[in-house]
C-alpha positions in Angstrom: -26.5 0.6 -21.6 -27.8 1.6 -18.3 -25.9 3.3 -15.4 -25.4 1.8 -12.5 -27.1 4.1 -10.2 -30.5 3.8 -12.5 -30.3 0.1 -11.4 -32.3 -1.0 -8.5 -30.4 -2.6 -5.6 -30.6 -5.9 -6.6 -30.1 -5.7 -10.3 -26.4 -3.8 -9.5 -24.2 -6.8 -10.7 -21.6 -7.7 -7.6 -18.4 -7.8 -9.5 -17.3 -4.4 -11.0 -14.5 -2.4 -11.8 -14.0 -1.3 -7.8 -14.5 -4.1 -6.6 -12.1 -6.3 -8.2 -9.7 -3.2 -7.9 -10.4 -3.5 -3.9 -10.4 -7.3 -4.2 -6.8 -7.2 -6.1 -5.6 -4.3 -3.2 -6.6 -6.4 -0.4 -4.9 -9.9 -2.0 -1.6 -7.7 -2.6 -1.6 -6.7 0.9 -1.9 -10.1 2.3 0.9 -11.5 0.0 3.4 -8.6 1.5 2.3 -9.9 5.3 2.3 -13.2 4.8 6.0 -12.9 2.7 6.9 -10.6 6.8 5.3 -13.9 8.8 7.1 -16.4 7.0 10.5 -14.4 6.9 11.6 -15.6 10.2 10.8 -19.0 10.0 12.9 -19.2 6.6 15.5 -17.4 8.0 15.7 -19.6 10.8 15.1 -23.2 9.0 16.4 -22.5 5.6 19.4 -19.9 6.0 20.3 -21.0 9.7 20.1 -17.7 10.5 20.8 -16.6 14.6 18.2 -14.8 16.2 20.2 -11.6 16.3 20.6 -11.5 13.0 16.6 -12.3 12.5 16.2 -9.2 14.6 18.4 -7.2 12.4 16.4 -8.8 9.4 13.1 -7.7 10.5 13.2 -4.6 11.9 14.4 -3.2 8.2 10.9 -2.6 7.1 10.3 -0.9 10.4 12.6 1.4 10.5 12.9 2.6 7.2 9.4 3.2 6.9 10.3 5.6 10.6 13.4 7.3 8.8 11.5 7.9 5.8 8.0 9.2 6.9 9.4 12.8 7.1 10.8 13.2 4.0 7.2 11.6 2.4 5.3 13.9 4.4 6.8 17.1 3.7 7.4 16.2 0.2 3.5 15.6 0.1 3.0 19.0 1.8 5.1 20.7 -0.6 3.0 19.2 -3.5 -0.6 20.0 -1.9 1.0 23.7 -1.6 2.5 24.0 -5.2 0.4 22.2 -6.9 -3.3 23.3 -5.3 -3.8 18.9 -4.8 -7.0 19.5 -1.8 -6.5 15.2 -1.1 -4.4 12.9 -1.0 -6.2 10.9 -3.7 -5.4 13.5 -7.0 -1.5 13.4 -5.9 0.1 11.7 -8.8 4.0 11.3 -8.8 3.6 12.1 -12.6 2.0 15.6 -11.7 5.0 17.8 -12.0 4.4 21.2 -9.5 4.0 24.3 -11.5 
C-alpha cells in the first residue's frame, strides 16, 4: 500500500481518517449550539417558563465556563511544568505528572 504523501494531488482519496474525525468534531459542535438556540424557545413553549427564569437558565453555561477557566488554566500550567507537555495537543488527562 502506498502512502499518502507518495500520492499525487488528485489520486489523495477525500475521505480519510482526519477528515471524518474533523467532520464528526464539527457535527458535535453544532448539535451542542443548536440544543443552546432551542433551549429558550422550549423553555418558554413547553415548560411555561418566565423570562427571568430563562435568564437564569442560560446564563449557566456562561458562567461556569467564567468560574472555571482559572482552575483549567493553572491546572494546565501545572501539567506543562511537571510533566515537560511543550502543547496543548500531547496533554492527556490519563498522563499522570511525574
Amino acid at each position: 500500500m502506498t502512502e499518502l504523501s507518495e500520492l499525487t494531488r488528485d489520486e489523495r482519496p477525500v475521505v480519510t481518517r482526519d477528515f471524518v474525525a474533523i467532520v464528526m468534531t464539527q457535527m458535535m459542535f453544532g448539535y451542542a449550539i443548536s440544543t443552546f438556540l432551542l433551549l429558550p424557545k422550549f423553555l418558554a413553549t413547553q415548560l411555561h417558563g418566565t423570562a427571568s427564569q430563562i435568564g437564569h437558565v442560560s446564563a449557566i453555561p456562561g458562567c461556569t465556563a467564567a468560574l472555571i477557566v482559572p482552575f483549567v488554566g493553572s491546572a494546565l500550567a501545572h501539567c506543562v511544568r511537571c510533566c515537560g507537555c511543550s502543547s496543548i495537543r500531547s496533554v492527556r488527562p490519563s498522563t499522570g505528572c511525574r
